[in-house]
C-alpha positions as CSV (number, residue, x, y, z in Angstrom):
1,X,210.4,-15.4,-85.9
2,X,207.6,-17.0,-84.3
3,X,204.4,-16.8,-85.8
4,X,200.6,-17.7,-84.3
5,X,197.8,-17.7,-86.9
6,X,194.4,-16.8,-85.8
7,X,191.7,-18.4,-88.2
8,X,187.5,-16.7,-88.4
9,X,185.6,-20.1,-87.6
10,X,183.4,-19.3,-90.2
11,X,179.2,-20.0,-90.0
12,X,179.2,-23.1,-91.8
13,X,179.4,-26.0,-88.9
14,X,179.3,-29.7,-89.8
15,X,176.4,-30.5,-88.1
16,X,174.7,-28.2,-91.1
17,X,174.7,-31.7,-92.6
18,X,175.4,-34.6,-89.8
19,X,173.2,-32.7,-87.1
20,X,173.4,-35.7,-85.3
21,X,177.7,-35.7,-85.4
22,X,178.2,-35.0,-81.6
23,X,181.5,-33.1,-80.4
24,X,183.8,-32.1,-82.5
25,X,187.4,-31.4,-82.7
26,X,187.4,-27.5,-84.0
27,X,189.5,-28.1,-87.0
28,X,187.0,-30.6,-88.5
29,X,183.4,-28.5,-86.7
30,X,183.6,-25.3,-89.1
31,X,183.2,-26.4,-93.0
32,X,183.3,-23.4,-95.1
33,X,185.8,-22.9,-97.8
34,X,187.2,-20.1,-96.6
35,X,187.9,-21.7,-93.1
36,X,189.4,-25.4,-95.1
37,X,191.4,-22.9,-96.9
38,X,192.6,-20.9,-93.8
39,X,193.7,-24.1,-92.3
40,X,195.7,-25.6,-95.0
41,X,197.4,-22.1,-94.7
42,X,197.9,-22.5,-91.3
43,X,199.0,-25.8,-90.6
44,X,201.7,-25.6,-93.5
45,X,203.1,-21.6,-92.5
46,X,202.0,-21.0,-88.4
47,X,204.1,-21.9,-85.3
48,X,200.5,-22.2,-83.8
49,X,197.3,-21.7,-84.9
50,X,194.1,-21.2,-83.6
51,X,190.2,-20.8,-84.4
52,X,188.6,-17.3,-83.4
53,X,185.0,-18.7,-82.2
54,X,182.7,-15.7,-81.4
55,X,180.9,-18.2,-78.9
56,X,184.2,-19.0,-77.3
57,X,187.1,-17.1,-78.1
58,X,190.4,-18.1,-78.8
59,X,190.5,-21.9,-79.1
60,X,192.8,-24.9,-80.2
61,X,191.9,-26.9,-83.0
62,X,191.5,-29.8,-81.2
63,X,188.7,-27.8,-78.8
64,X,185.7,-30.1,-78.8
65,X,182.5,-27.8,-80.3
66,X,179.8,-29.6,-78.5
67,X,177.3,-28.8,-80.7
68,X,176.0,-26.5,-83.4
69,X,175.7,-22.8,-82.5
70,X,174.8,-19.3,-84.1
71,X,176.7,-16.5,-82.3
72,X,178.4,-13.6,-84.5
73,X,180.5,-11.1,-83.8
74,X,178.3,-9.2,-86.5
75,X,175.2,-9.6,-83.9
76,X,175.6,-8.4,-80.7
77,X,172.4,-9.7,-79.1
78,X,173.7,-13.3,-80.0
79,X,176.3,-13.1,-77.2
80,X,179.4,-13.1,-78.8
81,X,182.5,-13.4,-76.1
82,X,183.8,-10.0,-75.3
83,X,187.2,-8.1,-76.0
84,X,187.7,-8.2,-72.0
85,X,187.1,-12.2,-72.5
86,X,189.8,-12.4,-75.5
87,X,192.0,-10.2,-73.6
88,X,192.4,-12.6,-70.8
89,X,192.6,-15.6,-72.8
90,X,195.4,-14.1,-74.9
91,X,196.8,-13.8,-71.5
92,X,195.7,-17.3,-70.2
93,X,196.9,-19.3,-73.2
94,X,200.5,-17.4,-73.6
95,X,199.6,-15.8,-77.0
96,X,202.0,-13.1,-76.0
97,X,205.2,-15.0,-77.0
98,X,204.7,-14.7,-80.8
99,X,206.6,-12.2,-82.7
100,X,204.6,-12.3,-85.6
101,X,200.2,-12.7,-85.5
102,X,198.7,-13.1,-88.6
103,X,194.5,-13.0,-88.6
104,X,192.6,-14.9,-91.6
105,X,188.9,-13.4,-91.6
106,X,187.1,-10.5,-92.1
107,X,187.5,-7.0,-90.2
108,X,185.2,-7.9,-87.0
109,X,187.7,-11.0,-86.6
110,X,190.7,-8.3,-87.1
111,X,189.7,-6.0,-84.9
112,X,189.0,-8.2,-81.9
113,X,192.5,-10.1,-82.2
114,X,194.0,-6.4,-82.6
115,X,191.8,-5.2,-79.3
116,X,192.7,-8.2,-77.5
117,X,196.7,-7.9,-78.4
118,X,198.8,-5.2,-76.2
């Protein structure tokens, strides 16, 4: 059984503290606990794994945040990507090959992985 986990990327970003740390690689941009946590998780249990950005959707870990951002799925005026957006990147990326999809964040995070998944 093949199983993708999809991680919430969590507002905590590094440049919270190194503003001036320039692109970086997903896995290391988001620093909350619950995001470390997620991806110790992930890397020891998932086939693949990847971060659920609300700025830009389904992305590897080693997807290169340029920069700090503020966009929530919470807050729709912020922009967040859309379900029509997910959709095609679950297409795009070949998400549908999993057997198993576990999500690791709260219920906005759920319900966009389970409105983007046929």
């Amino acid at each position: 059984m093949k199983t993708l986990i999809i991680i919430a990327c969590g507002s905590r970003k590094i440049w919270d503290k190194k503003p001036d740390a320039g692109p970086t690689a997903a896995k290391d941009a988001y620093t909350g606990i619950l995001f470390r946590l997620s991806r110790c998780y992930a890397e020891k249990f998932a086939d693949r794994w990847l971060v659920l950005s609300a700025k830009y959707g389904f992305i590897e870990p080693d997807f290169l945040v340029p920069g700090n951002y503020d966009v929530s799925f919470n807050l729709k005026s912020s922009g967040p990507v859309s379900i029509e957006q997910l959709k095609t990147q679950e297409e795009n990326i070949g998400l549908q090959q999993f057997d198993r999809v576990v999500v690791l964040g709260g219920k906005e995070y759920v319900n966009r992985v389970i409105s983007a998944f046929p």
